[in-house]
N, C-alpha and C positions, 0 to 999 in steps of 0.2 A: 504494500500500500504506500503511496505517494504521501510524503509526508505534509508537503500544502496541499493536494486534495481537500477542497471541500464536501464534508458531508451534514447531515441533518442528526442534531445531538438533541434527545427529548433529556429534558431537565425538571428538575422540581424545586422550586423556590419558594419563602414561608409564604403563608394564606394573606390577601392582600398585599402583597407587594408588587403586584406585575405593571403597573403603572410605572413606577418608580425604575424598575427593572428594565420596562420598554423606552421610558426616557433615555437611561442609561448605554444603552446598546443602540441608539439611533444614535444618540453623541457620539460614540467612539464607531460610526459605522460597522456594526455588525449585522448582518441580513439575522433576522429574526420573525418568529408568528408566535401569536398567543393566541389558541383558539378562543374565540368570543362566540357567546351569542344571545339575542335579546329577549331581555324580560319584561312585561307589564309587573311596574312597582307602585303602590298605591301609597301614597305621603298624605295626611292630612286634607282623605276624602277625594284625591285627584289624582287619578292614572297618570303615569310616565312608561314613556319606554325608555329601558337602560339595557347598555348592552353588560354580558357577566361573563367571566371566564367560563367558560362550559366546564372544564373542570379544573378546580380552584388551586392555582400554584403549581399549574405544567404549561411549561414554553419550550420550543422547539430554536435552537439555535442552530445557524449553517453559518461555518467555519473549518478550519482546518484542526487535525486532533492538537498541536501546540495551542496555538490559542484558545481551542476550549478548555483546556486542562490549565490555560493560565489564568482566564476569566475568573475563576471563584475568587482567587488570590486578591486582583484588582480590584473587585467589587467592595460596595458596601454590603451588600446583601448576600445570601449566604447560597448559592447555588449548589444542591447537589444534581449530577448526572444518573440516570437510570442506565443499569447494567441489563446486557443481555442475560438470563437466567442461566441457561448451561457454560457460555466462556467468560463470563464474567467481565467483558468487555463493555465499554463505553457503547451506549445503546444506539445506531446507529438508524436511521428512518431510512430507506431507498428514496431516491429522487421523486421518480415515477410516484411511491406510494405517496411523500408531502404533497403532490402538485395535486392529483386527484382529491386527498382530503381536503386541503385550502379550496379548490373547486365547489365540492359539495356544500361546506361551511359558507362559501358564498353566492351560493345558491339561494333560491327564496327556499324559505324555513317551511313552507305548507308542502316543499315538496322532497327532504330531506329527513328522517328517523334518526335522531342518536337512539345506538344502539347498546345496552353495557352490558346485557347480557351473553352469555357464554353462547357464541352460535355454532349452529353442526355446520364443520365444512364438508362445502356443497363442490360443485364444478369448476374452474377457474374460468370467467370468460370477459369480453369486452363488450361495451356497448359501440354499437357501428353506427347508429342511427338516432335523430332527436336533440335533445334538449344536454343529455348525460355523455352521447357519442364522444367515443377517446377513454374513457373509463375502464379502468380495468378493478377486477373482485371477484367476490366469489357469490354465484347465483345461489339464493335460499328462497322459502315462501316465509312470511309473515301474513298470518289472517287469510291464507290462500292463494297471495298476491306476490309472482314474480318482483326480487326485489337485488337489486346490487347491492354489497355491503365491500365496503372499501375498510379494508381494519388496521390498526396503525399496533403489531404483535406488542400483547402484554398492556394496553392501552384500554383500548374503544376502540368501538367499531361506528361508521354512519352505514344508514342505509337508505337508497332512493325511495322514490313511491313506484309505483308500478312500474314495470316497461314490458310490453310486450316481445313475446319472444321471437320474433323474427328481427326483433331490433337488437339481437346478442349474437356473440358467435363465439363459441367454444376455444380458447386459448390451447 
């Protein structure tokens, strides 16, 4: 492995600080994502929308493995990285798998599922056609309904709303 290779490092930083964190990391230009996404918050009888970490205190940093493993040091905040489970390595997201998550997450929310439960893998396939087309995961049914699930391992998973199946094709 290329030692400036950049790759996508999921991290975990304390509860409320991604703000602070995502200021941080624009300042010293580091590409970064924090999954967000929107709540109705009701204050003193009047609806807001606000957007919330989807889940609270994981941010995905893309850099090189030196500079992420230098990042905690620099910070005010206390970064740890999530390990792969069996090598114990700095847990590393595939390209392909960020773009398609960041996709879905930016997607309208009426037609995206967070998913956190444990799903049976199904087929691995692509969407060719539509709104989703370029997507890759793995086909399951939710409620009986053909559905992509795009999974980010040892994370979450999203999953589309319907797509019909001649709009996939087997990877």
């Amino acid at each position: 492995m290329d030692k400036n290779e950049q790759h996508w490092y999921a991290a975990k930083v304390k509860y409320q600080t991604e703000k602070k964190i995502h200021a941080w990391l624009d300042e010293i230009n580091v590409e970064h994502f924090i999954p967000l996404h929107t709540v109705m918050v009701e204050r003193a009888g009047k609806k807001k929308k606000k957007e919330k970490p989807l889940v609270p205190g994981l941010l995905f940093i893309r850099t090189n493995r030196r500079t992420a493993l230098l990042l905690p040091a620099e910070s005010q905040i206390r970064i740890n990285y999530m390990r792969h489970l069996e090598t114990h390595q700095l847990l590393i997201v595939p390209d392909k798998q960020m773009q398609d998550f960041m996709f879905l997450l930016d997607f309208s929310e009426s037609a995206v599922r967070i998913e956190n439960a444990n799903l049976k893998k199904g087929d691995r396939v692509r969407v060719i056609k539509g709104d989703f087309a370029g997507i890759e995961g793995e086909l399951i049914r939710i409620k009986g309904h053909k559905r992509v699930v795009v999974r980010l391992e040892g994370l979450f998973s999203l999953a589309t709303t319907y797509i019909p199946g001649a709009y996939l094709e087997k990877i």
